[in-house]
C-alpha positions in Angstrom: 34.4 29.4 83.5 37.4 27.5 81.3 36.6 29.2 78.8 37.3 32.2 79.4 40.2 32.0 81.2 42.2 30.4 78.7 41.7 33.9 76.0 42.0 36.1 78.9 46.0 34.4 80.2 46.6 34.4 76.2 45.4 38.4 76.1 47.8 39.0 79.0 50.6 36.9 77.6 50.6 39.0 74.7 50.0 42.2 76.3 53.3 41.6 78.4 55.5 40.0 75.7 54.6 43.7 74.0 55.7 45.7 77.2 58.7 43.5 77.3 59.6 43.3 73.4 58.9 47.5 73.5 61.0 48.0 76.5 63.7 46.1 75.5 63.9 47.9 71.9 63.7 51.3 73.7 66.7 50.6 76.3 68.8 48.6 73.3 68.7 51.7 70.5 67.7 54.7 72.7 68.4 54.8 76.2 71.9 53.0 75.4 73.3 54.8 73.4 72.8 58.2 74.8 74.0 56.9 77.7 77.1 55.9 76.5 77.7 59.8 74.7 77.6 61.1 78.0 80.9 59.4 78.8 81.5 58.7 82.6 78.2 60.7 83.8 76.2 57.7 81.9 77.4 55.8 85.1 75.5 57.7 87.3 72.3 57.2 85.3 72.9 53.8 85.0 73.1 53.5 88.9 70.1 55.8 89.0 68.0 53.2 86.7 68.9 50.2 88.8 68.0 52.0 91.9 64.9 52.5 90.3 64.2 48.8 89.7 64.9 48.2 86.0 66.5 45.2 86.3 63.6 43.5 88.5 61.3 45.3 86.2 62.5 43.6 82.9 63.1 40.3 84.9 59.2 39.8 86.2 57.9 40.8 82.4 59.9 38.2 81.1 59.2 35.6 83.4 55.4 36.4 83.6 55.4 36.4 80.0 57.1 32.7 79.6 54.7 31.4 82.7 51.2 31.2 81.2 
C-alpha cells in the first residue's frame, strides 16, 4: 500500500506546482498588464477576480503544493 502512495502524493505535487507555476505566469505577463491599459476600469475587474476567489485560489495551490 506504501508504495504506492508515496508516487501518487509526488504525481500530485507536481501536478499542482504546474497549475500554480502556469497560473501565476498567466496573471504576471497577461492578465496584469491588460489590466492595467484599461486604466481605472482594470479596478473593477480586479474586484470582479477577487469576488471570484482568486486569491484563495492561488493560496490553497501553493500551500497544497508545499504540504506533501
Amino acid at each position: 500500500m506504501g508504495t504506492f502512495i508515496f508516487p501518487g502524493l509526488r504525481a500530485l505535487h507536481v501536478l499542482l506546482a504546474a497549475i500554480w507555476i502556469g497560473s501565476a505566469v498567466f496573471i504576471s505577463y497577461l492578465l496584469m498588464p491588460a489590466i492595467e491599459q484599461t486604466g481605472p476600469s482594470g479596478g473593477q475587474v480586479m474586484m470582479k477576480m477577487n469576488a471570484r476567489g482568486i486569491t484563495p485560489y492561488m493560496a490553497v495551490l501553493g500551500g497544497t503544493t508545499v504540504v506533501r
